[in-house]
C-alpha positions in Angstrom: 0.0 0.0 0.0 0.8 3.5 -0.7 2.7 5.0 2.7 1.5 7.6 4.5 3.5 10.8 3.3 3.8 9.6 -0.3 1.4 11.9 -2.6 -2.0 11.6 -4.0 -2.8 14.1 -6.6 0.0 16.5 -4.9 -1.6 15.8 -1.4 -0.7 13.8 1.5 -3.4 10.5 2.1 -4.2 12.8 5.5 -4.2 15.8 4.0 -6.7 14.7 1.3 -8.9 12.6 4.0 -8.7 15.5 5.6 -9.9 18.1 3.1 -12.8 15.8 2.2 -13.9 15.8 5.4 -13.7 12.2 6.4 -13.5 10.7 9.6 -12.2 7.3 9.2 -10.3 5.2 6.5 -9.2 1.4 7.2 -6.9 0.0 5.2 -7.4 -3.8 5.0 -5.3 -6.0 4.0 -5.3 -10.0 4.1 -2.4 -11.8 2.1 -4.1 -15.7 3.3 -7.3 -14.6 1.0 -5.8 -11.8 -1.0 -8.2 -9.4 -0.1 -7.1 -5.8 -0.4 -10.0 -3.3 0.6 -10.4 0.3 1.5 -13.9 0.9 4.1 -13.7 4.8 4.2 -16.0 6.3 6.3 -17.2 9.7 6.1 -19.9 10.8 8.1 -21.5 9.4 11.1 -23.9 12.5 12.3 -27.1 11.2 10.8 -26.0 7.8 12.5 -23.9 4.5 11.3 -22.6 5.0 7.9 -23.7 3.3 5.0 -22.9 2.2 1.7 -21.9 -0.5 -0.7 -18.8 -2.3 -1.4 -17.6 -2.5 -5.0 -15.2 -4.7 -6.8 -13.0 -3.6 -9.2 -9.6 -4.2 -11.1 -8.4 -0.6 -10.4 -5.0 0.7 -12.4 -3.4 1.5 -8.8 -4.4 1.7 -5.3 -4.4 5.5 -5.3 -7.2 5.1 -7.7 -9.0 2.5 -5.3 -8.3 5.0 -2.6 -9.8 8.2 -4.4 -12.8 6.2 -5.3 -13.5 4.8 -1.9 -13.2 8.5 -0.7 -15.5 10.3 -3.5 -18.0 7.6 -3.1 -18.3 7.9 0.9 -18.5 11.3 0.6 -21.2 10.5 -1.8 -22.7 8.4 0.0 -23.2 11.2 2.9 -25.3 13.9 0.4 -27.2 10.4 -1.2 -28.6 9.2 2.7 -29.2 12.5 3.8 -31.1 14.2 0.8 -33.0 10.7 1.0 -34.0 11.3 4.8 -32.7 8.4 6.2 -30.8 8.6 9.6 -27.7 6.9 8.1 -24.0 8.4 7.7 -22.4 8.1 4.4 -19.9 5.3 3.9 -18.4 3.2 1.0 -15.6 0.1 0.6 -13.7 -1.0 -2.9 -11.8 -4.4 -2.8 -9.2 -4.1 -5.4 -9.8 -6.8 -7.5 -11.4 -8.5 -10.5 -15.0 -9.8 -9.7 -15.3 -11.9 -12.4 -12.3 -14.3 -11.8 -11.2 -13.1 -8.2 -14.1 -13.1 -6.3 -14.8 -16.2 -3.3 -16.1 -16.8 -0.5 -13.0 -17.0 1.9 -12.2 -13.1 0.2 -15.7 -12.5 1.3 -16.0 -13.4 4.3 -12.6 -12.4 5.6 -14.1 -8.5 3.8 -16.9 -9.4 6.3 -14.6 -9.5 9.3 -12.8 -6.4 8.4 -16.4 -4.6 8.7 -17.5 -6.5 12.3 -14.3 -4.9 13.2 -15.5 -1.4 13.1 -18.3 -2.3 15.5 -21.2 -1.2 13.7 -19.8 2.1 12.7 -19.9 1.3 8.7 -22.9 -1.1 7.1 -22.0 -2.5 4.0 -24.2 -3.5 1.1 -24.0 -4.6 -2.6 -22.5 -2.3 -5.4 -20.9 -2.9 -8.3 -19.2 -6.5 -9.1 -20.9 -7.9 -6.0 -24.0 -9.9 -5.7 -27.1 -11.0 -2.6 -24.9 -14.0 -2.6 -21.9 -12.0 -2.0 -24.0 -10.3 0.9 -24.4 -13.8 2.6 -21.1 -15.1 2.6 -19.9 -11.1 4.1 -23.1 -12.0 6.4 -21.4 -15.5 8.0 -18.2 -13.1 9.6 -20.7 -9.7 10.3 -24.2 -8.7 11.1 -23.1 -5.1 9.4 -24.7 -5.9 6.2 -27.8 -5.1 3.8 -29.8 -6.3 1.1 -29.5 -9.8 2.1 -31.6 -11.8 0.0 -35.2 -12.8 0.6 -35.0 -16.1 1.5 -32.6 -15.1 4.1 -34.8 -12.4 5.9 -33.6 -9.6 4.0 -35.4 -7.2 0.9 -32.9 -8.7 -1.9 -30.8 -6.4 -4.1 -31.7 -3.1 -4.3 -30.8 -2.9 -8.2 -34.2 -2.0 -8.8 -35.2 0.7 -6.9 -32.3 2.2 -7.6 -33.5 1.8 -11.1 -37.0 3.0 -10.2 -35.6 6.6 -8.3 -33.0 7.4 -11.6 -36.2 6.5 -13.9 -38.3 9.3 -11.8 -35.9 11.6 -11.5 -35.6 11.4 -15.7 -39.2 12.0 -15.6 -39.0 14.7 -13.6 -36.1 16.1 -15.8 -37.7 15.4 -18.4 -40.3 17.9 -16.9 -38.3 20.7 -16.4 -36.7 20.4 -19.5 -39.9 20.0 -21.4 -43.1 20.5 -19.7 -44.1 17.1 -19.2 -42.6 14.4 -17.8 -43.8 11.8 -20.3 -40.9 10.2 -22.0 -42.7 8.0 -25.0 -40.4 8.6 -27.7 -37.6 10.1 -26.3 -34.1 9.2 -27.6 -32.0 7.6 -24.3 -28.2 6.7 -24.3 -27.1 4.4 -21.2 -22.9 3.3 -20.8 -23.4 0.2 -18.7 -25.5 -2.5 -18.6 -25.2 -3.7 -15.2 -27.8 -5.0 -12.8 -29.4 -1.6 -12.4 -29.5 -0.8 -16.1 -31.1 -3.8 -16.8 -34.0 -2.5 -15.2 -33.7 1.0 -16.0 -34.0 -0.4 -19.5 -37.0 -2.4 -18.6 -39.1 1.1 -17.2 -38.1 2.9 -20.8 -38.9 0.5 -23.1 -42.4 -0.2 -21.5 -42.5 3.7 -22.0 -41.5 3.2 -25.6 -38.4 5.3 -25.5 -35.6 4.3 -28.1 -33.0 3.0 -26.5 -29.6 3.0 -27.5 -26.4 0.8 -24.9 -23.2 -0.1 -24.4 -20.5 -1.9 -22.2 -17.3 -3.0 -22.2 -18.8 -6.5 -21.7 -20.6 -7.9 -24.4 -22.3 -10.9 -22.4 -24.5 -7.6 -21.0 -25.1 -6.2 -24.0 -26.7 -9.7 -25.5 -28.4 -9.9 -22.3 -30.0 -6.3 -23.0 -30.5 -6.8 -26.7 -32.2 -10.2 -26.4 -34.3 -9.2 -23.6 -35.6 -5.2 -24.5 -35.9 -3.6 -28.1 -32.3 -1.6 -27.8 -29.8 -0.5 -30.4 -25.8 -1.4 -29.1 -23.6 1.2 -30.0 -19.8 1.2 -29.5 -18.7 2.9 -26.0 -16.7 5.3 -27.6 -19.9 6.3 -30.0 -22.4 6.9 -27.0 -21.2 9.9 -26.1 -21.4 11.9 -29.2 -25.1 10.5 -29.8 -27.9 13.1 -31.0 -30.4 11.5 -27.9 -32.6 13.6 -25.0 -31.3 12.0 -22.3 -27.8 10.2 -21.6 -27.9 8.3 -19.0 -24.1 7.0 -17.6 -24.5 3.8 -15.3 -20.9 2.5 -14.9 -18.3 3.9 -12.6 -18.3 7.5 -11.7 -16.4 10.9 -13.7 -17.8 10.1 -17.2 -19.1 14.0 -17.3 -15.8 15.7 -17.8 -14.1 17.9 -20.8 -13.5 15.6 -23.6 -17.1 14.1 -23.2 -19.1 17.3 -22.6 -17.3 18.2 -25.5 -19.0 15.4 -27.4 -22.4 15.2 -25.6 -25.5 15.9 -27.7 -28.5 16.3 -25.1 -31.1 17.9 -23.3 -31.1 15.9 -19.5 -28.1 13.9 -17.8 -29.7 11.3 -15.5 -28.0 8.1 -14.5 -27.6 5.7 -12.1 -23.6 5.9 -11.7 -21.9 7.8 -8.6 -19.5 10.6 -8.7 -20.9 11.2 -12.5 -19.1 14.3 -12.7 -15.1 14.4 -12.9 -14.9 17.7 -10.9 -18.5 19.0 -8.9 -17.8 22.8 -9.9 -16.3 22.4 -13.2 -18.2 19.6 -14.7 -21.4 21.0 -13.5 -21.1 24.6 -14.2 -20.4 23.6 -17.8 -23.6 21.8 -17.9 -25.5 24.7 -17.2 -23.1 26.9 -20.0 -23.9 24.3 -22.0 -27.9 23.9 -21.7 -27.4 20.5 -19.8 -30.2 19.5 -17.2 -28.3 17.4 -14.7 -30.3 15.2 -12.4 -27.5 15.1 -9.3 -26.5 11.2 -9.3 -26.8 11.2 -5.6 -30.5 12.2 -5.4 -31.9 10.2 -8.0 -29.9 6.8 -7.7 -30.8 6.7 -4.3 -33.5 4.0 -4.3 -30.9 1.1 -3.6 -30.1 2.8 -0.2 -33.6 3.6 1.0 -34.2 -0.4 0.1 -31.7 -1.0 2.5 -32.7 1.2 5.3 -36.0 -0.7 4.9 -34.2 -3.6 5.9 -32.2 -2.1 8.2 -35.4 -0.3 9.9 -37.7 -3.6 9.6 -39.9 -2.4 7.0 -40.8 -3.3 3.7 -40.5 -2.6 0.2 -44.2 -0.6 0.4 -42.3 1.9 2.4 -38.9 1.6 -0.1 -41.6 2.3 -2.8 -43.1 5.2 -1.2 -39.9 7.1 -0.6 -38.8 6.1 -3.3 -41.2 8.2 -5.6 -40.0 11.4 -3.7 -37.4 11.3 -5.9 -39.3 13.0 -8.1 -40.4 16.0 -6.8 -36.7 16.0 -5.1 -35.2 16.1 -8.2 -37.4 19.1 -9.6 -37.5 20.8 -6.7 -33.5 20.7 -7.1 -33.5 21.6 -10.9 -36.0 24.5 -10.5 -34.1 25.9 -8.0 -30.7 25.3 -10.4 -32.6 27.3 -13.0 -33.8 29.8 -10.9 -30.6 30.6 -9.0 -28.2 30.3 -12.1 -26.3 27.3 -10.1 -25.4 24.5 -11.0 -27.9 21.8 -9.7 -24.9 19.4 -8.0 -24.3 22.5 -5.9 -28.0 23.1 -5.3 -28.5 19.9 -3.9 -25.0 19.0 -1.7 -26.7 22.5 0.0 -30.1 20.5 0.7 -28.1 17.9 2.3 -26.1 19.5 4.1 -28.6 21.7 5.7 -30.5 18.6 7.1 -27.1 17.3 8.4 -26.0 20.6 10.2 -29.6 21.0 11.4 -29.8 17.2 12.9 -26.1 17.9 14.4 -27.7 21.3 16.3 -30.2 19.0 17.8 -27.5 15.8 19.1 -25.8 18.7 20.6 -28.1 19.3 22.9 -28.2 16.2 24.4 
């Protein structure tokens, strides 16, 4: 691992923990399984911290590292715009999913997360599965979206799917006066789990639907199942469409591919979709760009969670999970209005509920 002192992006590892505000980042390492994981945790005022653990073959492990600590910090806006009493928090194992991934890795991940005592809950995110979530389940009772059969609500891939497919509709709203999307021209880069579905709400809308990924097992998946046109990943970008929609890994709004873009609304499912918050998202308001903030509308999967976290059911994951909507205009009227850019606009919503909640624990 990188040693404390050595740089990241000109910065010490403290200095940039520091600067984003975190409280907390375990290193874990476990040479018996070969698990390498970051659990960075970044704020507990709303209570525990929670987010997903992801699995990916990052370049270097300052890349794992900046990704654990964007998406924690994430995570903190996405569970406090969403109203649940949860902190934000995120883990990466360093890894390939597809050929690495066991149950010994996962369970010794598991142990790593019993070991902060209830202070970070994890849950699934990209590369993992609600089997995954069992096998981290056999070391730590930390964990969410188990799967049905074992008590728990299942994966959460499709309300996160259902809250980015209302806050489109309520882009799609702003931008146009209605928020019916028959017709509409929609781009999505990556066809994971919550794609899939995603996919399944705009084709039953009839919208034309154009995909890609960097694995083509998903893309037959999404072509044999929905009517969609597969485009090359490099070509999605620069596609005349109303709405693009990134739902892979994070900073896919940035210079070269605003440069490139050719529509109305940006609403996706992806975290951290903009390469720098005050940059990226002050050029899509230069630009025209309605952007749905990727923390408030992929936030079903989290308030699934809470549900199981809380005791309750999906009812209740479905009801908050259509607030999403009127979150998301709210936010983009607002954006309009004020001439910000709608990232900024709603990072201030959150952390108004957060500094007003931390006013009240003080006083106890």
């Amino acid at each position: 691992m990188q040693q404390v002192g050595e740089s990241t992006n000109n910065a010490s590892i403290f200095g940039k923990v520091g600067s984003m505000g975190h409280e907390q980042v375990v290193f874990c390492n476990d040479p018996s399984t070969g698990l390498k994981a970051i659990i960075a945790v970044h704020n507990t005022i709303l209570g525990p911290s929670l987010g997903g653990v992801r699995m990916w073959p990052y370049k270097s492990e300052e890349e794992a590292l900046n990704d654990a600590l964007r998406l924690s910090r994430g995570m903190t806006f996405k569970n406090a715009i969403a109203g649940l009493n949860l902190g934000g928090g995120k883990a990466v194992i360093i890894g390939d999913a597809r050929t690495q991934k066991n149950e010994a890795l996962m369970r010794s991940f598991g142990k790593f997360v019993e070991n902060l005592n209830g202070k970070y809950i994890t849950a699934e995110d990209v590369g993992m599965t609600d089997r995954d979530m069992e096998y981290i389940n056999m070391e730590t009772d930390h964990v969410g979206g188990m799967p049905e059969y074992r008590g728990g609500l299942g994966a959460p891939s499709q309300f996160t799917a259902y809250g980015t497919y209302m806050g489109m509709k309520a882009a799609a709203k702003r931008a146009y006066g209605s928020d019916r999307l028959e017709g509409k021209k929609v781009s999505i880069q990556g066809v994971g789990n919550v794609a899939m579905f995603l996919i399944g709400y705009l084709t039953k809308e009839n919208c034309e639907v154009f995909v890609t990924d960097i694995y083509e097992d998903r893309l037959k998946a999404a072509s044999s199942k929905y009517k969609v046109t597969v485009v090359k990943p490099n070509e999605i970008y620069g596609l005349p469409v109303d709405i693009y929609a990134p739902c892979a890994l994070g900073a896919t709004i940035n210079d070269d591919t605003l440069k490139a873009l050719q529509c109305d609304i940006i609403a996706g499912c992806a975290n951290n979709q903009l390469q720098d918050e005050t940059t990226h998202g002050n050029a899509c308001v230069e630009k025209g760009i309605l952007y749905a903030p990727d923390f408030l509308v992929n936030s079903g999967g989290v308030i699934n969670v809470y549900a199981e976290v809380i005791g309750t059911g999906t009812d209740w994951t479905m009801a908050q999970t259509e607030q999403i909507y009127g979150k998301t205009l709210e936010v983009l009227t607002t954006s309009v209005r004020e001439k910000r850019n709608s990232q900024e606009v709603a990072i201030d919503l959150a952390m108004q509920r957060i500094e007003q909640i931390a006013k009240v624990k003080a006083t106890y």
